[in-house]
N, CA and C atoms as an extended XYZ file, in Angstrom:
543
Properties=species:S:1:pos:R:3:atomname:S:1:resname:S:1:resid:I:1 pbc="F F F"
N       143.800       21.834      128.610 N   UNK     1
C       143.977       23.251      128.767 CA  UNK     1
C       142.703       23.918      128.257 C   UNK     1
N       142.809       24.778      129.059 N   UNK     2
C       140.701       25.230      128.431 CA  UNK     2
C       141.265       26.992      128.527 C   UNK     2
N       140.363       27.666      127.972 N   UNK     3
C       140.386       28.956      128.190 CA  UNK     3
C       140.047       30.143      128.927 C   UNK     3
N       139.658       29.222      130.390 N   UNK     4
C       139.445       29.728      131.299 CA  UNK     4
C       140.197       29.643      132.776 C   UNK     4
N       141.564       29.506      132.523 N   UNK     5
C       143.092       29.174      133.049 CA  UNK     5
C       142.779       27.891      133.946 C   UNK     5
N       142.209       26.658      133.442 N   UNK     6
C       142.265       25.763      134.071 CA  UNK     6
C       142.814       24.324      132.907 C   UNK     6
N       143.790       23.888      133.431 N   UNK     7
C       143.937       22.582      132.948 CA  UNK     7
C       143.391       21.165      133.306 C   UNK     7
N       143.029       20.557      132.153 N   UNK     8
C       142.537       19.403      133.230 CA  UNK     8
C       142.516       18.372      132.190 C   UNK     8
N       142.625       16.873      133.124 N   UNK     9
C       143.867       15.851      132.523 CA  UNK     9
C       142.495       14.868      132.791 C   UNK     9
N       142.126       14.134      131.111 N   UNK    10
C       141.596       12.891      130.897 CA  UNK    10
C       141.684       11.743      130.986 C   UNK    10
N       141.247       10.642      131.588 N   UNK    11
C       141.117        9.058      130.454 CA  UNK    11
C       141.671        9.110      129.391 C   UNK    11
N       142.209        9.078      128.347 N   UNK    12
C       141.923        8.891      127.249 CA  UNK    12
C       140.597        7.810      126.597 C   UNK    12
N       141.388        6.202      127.546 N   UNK    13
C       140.119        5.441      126.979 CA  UNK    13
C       139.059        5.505      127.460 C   UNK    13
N       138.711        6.010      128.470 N   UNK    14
C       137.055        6.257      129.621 CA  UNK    14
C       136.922        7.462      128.929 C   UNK    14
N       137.418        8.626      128.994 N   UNK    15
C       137.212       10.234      128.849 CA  UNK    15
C       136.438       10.229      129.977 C   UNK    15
N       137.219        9.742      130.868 N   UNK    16
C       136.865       10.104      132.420 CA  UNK    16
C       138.045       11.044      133.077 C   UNK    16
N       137.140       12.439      133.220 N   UNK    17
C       138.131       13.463      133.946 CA  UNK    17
C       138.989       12.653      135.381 C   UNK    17
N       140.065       13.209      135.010 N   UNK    18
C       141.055       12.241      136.289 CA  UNK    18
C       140.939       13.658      137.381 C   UNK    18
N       141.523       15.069      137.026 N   UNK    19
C       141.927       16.227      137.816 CA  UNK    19
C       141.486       17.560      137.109 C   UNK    19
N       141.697       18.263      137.596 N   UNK    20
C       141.479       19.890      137.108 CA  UNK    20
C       142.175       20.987      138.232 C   UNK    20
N       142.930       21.644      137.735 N   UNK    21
C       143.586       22.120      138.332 CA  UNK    21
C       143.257       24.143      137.809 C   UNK    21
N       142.785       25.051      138.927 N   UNK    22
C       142.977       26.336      138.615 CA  UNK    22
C       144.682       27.032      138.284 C   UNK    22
N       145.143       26.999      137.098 N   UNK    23
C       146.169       27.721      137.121 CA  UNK    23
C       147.016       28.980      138.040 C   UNK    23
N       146.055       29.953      137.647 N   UNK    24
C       146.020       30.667      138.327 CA  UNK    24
C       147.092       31.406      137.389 C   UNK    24
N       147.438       31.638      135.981 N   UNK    25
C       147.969       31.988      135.453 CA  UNK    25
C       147.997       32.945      134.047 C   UNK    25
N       146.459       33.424      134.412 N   UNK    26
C       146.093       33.849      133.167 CA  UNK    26
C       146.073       33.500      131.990 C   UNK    26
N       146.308       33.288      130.743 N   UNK    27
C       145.695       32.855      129.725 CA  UNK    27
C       146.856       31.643      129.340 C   UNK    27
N       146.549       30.336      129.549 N   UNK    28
C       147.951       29.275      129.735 CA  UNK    28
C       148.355       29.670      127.995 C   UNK    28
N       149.437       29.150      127.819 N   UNK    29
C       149.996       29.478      126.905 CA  UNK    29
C       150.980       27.922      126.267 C   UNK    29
N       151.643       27.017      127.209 N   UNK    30
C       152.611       25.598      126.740 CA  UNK    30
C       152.495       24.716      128.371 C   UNK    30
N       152.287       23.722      127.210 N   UNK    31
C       152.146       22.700      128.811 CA  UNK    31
C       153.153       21.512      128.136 C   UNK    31
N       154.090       20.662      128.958 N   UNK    32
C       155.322       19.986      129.102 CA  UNK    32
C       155.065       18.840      129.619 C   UNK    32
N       155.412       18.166      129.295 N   UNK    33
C       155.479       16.689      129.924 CA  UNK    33
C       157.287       16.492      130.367 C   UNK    33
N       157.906       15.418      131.173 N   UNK    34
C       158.760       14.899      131.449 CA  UNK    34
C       159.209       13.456      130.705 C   UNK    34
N       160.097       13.343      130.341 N   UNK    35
C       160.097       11.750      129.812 CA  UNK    35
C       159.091       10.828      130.026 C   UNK    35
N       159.052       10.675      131.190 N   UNK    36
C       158.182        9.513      132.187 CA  UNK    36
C       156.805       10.048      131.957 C   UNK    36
N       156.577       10.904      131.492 N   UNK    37
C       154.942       11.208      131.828 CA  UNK    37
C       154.632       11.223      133.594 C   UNK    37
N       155.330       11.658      134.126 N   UNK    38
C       155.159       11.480      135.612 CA  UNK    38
C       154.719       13.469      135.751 C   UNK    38
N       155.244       13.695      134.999 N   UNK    39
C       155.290       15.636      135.658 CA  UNK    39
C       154.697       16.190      134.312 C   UNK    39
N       153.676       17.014      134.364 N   UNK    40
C       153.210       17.976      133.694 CA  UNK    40
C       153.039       19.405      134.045 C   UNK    40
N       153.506       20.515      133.300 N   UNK    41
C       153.715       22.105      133.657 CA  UNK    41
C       152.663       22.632      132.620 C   UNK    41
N       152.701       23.206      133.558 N   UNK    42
C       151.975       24.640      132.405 CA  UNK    42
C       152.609       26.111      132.744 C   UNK    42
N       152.605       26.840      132.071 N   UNK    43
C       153.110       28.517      131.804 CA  UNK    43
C       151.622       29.551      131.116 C   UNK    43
N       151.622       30.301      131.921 N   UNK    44
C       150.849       31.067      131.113 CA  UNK    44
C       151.616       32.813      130.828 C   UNK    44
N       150.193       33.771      130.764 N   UNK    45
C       150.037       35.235      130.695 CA  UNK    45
C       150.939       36.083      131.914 C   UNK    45
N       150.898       35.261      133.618 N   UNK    46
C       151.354       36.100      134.459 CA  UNK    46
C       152.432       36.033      134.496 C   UNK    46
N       153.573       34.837      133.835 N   UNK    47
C       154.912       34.727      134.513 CA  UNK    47
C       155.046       33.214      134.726 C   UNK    47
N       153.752       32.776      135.049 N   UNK    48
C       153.762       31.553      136.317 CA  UNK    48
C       154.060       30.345      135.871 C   UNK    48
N       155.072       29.275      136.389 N   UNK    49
C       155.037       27.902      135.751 CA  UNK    49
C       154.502       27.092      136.788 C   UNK    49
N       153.415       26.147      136.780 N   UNK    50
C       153.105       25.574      137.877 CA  UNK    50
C       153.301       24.036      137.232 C   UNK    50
N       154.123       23.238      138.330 N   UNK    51
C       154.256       21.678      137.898 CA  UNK    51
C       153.214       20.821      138.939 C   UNK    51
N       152.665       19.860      138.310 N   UNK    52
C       151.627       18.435      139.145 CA  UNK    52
C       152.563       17.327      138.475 C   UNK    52
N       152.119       16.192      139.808 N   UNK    53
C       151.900       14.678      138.844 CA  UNK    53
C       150.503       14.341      138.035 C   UNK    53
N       151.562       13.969      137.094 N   UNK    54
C       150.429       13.931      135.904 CA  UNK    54
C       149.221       13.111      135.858 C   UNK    54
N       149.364       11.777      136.970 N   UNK    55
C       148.212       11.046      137.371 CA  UNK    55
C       147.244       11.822      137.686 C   UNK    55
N       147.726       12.293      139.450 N   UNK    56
C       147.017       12.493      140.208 CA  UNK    56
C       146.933       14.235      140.618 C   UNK    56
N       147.295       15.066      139.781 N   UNK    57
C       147.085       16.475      140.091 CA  UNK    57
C       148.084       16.937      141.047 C   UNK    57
N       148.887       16.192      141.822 N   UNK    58
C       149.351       16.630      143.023 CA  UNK    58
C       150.206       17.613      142.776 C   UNK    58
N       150.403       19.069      143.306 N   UNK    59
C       150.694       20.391      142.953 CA  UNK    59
C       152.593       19.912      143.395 C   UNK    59
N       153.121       20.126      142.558 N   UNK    60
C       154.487       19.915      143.025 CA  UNK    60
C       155.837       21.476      142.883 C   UNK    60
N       155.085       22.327      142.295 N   UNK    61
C       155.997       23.036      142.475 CA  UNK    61
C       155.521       24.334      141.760 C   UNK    61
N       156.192       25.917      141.829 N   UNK    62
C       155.433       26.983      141.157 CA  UNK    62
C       156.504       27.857      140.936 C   UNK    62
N       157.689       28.655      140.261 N   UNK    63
C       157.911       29.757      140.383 CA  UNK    63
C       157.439       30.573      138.853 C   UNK    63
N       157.954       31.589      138.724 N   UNK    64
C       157.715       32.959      138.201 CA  UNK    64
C       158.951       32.967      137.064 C   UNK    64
N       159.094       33.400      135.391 N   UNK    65
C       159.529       33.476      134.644 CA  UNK    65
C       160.341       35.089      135.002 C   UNK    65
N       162.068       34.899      134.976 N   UNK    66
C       162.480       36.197      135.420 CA  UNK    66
C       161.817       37.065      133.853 C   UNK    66
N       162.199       36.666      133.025 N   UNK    67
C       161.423       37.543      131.929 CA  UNK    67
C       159.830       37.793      132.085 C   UNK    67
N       158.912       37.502      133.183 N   UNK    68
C       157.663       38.120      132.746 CA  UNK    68
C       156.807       37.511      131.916 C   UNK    68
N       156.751       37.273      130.672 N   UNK    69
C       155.291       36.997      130.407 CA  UNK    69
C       156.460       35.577      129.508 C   UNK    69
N       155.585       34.453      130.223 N   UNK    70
C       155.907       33.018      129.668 CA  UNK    70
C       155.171       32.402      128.857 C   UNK    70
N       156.123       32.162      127.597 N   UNK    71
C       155.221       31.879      126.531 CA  UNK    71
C       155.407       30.589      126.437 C   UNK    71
N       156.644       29.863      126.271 N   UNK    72
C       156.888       28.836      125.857 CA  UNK    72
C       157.443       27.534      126.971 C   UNK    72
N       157.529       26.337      127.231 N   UNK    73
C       158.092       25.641      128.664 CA  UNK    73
C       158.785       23.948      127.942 C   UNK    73
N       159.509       23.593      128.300 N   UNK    74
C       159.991       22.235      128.146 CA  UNK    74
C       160.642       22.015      129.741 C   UNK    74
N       160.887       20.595      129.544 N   UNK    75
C       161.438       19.600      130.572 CA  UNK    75
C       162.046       19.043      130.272 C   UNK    75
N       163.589       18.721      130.938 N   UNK    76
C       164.053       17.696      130.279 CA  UNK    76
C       164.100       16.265      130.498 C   UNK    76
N       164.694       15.525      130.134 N   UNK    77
C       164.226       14.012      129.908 CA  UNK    77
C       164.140       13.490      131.035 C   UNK    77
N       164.847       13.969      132.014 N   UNK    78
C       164.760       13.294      133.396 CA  UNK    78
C       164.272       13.781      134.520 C   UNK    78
N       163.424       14.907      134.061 N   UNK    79
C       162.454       15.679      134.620 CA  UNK    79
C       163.136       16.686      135.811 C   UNK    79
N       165.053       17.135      135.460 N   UNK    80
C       165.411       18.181      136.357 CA  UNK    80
C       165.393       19.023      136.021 C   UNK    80
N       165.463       19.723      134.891 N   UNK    81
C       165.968       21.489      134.470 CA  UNK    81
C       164.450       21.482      133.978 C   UNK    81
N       164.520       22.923      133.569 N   UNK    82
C       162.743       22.707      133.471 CA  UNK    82
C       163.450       24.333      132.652 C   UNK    82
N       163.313       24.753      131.384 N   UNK    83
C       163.511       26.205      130.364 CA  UNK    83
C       162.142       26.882      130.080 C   UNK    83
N       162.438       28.071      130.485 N   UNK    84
C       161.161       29.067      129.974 CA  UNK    84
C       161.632       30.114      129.084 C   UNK    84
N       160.797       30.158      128.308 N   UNK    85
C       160.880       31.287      127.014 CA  UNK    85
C       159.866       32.115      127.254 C   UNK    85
N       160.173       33.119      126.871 N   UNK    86
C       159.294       34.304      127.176 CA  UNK    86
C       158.820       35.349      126.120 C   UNK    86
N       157.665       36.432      126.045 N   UNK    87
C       157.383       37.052      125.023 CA  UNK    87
C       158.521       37.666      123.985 C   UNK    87
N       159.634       38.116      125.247 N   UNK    88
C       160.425       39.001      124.732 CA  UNK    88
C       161.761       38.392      124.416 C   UNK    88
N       161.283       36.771      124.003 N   UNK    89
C       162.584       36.632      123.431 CA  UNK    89
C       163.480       36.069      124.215 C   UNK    89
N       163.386       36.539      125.294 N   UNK    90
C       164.723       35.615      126.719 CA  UNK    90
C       164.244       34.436      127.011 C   UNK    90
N       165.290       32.956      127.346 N   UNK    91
C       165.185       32.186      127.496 CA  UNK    91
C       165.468       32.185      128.738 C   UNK    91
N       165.311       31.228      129.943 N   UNK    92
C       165.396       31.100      131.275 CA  UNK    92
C       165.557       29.412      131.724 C   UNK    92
N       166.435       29.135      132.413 N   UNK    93
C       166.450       27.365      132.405 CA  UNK    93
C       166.787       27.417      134.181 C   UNK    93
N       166.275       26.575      134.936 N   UNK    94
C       166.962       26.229      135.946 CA  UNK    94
C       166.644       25.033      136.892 C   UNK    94
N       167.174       24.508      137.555 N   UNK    95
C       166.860       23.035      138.202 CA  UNK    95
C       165.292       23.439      138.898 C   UNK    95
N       164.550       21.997      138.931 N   UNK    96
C       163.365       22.555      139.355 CA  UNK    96
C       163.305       22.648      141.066 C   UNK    96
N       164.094       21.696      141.365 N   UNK    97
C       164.425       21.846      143.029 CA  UNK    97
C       165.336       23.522      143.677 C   UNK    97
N       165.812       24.384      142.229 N   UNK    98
C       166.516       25.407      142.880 CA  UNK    98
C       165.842       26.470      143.487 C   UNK    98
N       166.401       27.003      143.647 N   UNK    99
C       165.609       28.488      143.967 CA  UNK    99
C       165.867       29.703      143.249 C   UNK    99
N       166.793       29.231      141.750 N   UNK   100
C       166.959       30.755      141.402 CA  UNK   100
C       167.269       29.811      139.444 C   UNK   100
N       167.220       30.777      138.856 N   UNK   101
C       167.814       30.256      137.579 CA  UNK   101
C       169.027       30.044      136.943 C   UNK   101
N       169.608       29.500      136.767 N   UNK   102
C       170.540       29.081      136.267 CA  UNK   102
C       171.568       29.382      134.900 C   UNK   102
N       170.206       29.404      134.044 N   UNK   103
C       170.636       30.249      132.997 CA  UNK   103
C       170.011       31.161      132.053 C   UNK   103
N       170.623       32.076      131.979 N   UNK   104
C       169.784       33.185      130.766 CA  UNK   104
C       170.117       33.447      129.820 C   UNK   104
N       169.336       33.194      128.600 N   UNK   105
C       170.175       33.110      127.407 CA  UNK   105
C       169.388       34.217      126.593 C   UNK   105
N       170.260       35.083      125.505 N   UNK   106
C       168.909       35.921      124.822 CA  UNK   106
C       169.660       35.829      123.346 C   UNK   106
N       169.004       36.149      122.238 N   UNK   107
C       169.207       36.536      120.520 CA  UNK   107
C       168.046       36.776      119.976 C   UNK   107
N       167.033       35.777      120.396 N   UNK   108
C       165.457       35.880      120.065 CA  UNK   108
C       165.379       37.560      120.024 C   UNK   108
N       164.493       37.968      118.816 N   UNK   109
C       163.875       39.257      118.862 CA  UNK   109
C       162.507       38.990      118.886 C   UNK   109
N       161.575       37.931      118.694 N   UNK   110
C       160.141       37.466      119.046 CA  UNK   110
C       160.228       36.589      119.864 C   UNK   110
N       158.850       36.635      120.005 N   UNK   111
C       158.147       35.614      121.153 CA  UNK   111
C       158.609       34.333      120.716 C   UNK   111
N       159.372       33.549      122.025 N   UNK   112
C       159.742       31.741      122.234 CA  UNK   112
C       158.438       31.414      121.546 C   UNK   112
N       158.195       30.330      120.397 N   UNK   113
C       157.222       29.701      120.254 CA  UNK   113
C       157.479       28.125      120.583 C   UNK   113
N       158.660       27.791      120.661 N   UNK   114
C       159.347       26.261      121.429 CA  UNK   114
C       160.629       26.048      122.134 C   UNK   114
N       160.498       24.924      122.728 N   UNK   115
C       161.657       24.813      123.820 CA  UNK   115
C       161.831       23.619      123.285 C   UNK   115
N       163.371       22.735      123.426 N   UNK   116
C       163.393       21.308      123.954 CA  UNK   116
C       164.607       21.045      124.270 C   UNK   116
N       164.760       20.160      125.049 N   UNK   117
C       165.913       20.101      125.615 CA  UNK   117
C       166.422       18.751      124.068 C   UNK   117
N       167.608       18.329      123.947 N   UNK   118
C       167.749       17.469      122.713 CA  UNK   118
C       168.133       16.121      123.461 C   UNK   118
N       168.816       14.995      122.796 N   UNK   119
C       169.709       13.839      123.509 CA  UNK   119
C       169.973       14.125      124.196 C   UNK   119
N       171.171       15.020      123.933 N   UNK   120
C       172.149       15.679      124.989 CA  UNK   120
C       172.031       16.768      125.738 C   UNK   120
N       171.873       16.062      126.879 N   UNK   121
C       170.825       17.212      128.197 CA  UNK   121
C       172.034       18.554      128.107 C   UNK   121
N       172.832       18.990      127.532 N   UNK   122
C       173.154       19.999      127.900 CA  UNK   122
C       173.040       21.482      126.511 C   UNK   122
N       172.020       20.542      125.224 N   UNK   123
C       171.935       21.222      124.492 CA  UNK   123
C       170.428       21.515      123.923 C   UNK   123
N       169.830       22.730      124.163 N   UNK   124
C       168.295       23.086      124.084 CA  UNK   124
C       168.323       24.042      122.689 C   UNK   124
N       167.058       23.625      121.722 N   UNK   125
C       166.457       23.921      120.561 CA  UNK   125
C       165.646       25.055      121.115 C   UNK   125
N       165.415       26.160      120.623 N   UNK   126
C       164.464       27.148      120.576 CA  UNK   126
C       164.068       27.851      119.378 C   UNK   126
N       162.948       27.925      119.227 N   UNK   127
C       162.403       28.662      117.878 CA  UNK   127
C       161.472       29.548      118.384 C   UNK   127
N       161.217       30.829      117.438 N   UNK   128
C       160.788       32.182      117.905 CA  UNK   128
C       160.074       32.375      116.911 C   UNK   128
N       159.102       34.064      117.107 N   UNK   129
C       158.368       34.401      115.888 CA  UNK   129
C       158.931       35.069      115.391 C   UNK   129
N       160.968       35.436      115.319 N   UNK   130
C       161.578       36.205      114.710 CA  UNK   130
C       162.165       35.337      113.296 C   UNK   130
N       161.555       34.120      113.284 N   UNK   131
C       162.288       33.050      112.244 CA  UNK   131
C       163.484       32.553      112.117 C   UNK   131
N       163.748       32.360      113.229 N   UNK   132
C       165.108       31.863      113.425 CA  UNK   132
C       164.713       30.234      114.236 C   UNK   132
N       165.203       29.894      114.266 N   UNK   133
C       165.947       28.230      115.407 CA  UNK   133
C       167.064       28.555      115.354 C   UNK   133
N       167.474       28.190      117.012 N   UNK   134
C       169.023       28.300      117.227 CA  UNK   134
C       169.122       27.097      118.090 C   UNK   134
N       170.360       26.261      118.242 N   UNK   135
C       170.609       25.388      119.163 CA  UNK   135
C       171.787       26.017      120.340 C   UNK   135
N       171.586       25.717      121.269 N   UNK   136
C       173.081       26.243      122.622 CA  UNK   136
C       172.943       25.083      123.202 C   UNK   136
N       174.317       25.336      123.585 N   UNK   137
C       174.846       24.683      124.999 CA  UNK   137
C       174.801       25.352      126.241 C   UNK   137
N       174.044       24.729      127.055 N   UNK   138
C       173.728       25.509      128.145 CA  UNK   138
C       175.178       25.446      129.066 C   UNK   138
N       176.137       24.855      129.097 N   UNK   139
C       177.115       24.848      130.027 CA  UNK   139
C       178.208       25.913      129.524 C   UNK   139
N       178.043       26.209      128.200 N   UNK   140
C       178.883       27.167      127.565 CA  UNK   140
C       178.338       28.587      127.271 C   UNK   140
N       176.798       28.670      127.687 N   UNK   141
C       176.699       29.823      127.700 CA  UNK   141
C       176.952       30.229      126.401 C   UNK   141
N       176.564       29.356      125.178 N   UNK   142
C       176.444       30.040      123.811 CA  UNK   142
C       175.603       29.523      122.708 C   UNK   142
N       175.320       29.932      122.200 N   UNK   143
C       174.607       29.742      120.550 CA  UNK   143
C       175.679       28.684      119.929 C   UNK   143
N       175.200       27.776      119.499 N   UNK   144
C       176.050       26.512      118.586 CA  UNK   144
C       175.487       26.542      116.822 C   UNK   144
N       174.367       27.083      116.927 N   UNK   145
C       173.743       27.337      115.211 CA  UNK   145
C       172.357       28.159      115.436 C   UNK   145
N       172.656       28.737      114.674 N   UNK   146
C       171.044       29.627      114.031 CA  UNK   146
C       171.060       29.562      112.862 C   UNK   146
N       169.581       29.249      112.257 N   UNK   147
C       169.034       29.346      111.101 CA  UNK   147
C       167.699       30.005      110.859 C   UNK   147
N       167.688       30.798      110.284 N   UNK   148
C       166.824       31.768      109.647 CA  UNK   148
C       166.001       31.253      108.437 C   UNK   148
N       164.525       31.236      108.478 N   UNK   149
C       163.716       31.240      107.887 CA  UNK   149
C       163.040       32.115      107.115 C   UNK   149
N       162.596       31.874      105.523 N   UNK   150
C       162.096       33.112      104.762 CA  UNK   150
C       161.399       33.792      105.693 C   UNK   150
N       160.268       33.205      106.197 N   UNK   151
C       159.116       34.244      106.847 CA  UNK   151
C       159.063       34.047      108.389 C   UNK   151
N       158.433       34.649      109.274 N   UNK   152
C       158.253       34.484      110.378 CA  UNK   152
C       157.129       33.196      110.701 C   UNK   152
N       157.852       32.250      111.420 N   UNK   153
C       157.241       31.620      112.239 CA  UNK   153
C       155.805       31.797      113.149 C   UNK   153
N       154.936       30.414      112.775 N   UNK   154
C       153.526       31.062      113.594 CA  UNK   154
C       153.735       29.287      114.435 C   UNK   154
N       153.994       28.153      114.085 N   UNK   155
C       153.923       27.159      115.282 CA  UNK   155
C       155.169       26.506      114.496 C   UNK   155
N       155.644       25.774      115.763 N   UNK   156
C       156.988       24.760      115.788 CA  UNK   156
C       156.712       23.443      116.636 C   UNK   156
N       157.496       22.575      116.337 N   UNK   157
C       157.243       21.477      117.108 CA  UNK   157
C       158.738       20.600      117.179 C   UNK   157
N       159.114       20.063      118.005 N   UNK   158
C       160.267       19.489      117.969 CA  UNK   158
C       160.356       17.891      118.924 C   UNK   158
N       161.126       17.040      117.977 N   UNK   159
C       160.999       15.415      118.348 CA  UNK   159
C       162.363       15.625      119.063 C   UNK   159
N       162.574       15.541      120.432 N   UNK   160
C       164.166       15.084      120.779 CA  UNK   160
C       164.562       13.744      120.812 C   UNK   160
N       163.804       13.123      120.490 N   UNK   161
C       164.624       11.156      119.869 CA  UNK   161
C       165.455       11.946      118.578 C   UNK   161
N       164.726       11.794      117.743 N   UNK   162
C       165.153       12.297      116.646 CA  UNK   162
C       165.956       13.165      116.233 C   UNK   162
N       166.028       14.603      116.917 N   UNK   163
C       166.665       15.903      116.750 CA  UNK   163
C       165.714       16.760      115.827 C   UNK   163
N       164.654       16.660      115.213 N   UNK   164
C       163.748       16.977      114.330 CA  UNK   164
C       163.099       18.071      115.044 C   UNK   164
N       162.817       19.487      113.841 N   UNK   165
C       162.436       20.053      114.217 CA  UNK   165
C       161.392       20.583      112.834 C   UNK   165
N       160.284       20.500      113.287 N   UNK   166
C       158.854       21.046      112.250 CA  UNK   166
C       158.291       22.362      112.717 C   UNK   166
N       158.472       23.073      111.460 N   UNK   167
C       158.154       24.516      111.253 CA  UNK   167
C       157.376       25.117      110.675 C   UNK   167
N       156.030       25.478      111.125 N   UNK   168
C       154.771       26.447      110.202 CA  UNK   168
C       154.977       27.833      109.866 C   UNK   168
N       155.817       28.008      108.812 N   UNK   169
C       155.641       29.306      108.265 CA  UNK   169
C       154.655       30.286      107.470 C   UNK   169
N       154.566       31.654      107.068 N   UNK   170
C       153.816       31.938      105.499 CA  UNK   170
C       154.558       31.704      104.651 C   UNK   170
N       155.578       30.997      104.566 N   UNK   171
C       156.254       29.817      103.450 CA  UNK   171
C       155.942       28.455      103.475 C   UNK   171
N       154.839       27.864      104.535 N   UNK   172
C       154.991       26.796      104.399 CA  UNK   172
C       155.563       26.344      105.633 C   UNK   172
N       155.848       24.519      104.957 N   UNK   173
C       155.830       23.767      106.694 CA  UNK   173
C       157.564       23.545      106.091 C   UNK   173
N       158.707       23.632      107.033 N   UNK   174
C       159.326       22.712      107.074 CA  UNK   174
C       160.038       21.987      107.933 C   UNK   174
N       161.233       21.272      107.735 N   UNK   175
C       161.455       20.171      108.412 CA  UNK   175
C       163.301       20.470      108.616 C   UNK   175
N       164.100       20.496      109.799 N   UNK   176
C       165.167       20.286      109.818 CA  UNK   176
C       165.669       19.601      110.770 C   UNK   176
N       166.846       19.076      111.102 N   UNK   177
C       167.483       17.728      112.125 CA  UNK   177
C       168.657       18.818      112.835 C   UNK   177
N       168.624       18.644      114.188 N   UNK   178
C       169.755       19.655      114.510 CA  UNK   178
C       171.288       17.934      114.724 C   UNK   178
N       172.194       18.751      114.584 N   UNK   179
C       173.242       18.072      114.226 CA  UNK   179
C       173.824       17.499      115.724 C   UNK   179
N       172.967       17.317      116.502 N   UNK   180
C       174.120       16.864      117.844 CA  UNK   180
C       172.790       15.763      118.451 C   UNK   180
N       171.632       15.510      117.670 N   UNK   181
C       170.311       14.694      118.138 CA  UNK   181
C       171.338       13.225      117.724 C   UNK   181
């Protein structure tokens, strides 16, 4: 990911450029992998999620965040639902073959800073810059836990083997397990 809305995918052991791809998305913002490493997304500044194979660049798919400016993106393990988080807090999930979204979820009062889908494909982790993590069930259409942090959140990171979720606050880093990983 470079700062001039282009992504582009290395060797690791050559650091021989494989692809480069123009976004076309203004300033990228979260890029996703699939279980398999077969599919990689990116989201940026306009809205836009654009998916390739991760080998070979091949453009596989593009829509638009109904919330507007896309901050945050995950995939889930088997590379069908594909969740976008957005500046303002709304979450957005829907099959990547559909044509419309599926689900909209909101509580966030800041910007999505992570997505993940967990074990159990029907329950997604999100953390915000309002200091909260909450876990839902996407088939129920609800919040299953929120937890609130002293300070606001600046980066998150989350293991779904595990259920683990790592948190950079102005308190500090910490560490919690959501209960259904």
């Amino acid at each position: 990911m470079s700062g001039d809305g282009h992504i582009r995918v290395w060797d690791f052991s050559t650091g021989a450029l494989l692809w480069s791809q123009d976004v076309h998305a203004g300033r990228l913002r979260s890029l996703a992998f699939d279980n398999s490493g077969d599919l990689v997304a990116a989201c940026g500044g306009d809205g836009s999620v654009r998916v390739w194979h991760a080998l070979t660049g091949e453009f596989k798919s593009r829509f638009s965040s109904p919330s507007g400016w896309a901050r945050a993106f995950t995939v889930d393990g088997p590379g069908h639902r594909v969740a976008v988080g957005a500046g303002t807090g709304d979450i957005a999930v829907r099959h990547r073959g559909a044509d419309r979204f599926t689900s909209h979820l909101a509580g966030h009062t800041g910007r999505i800073l992570m997505l993940g889908f967990t074990g159990d494909e029907d329950r997604l982790v999100s953390a915000a810059a309002d200091g909260t993590v909450r876990l839902r069930s996407l088939s129920e259409q609800r919040q299953i836990a929120k937890i609130r942090v002293d300070a606001s959140l600046h980066c998150t990171a989350f293991e779904p083997a595990t259920g683990e979720v790592l948190l950079g606050s102005a308190a500090g880093v910490m560490a919690l397990r959501t209960k259904d990983a």
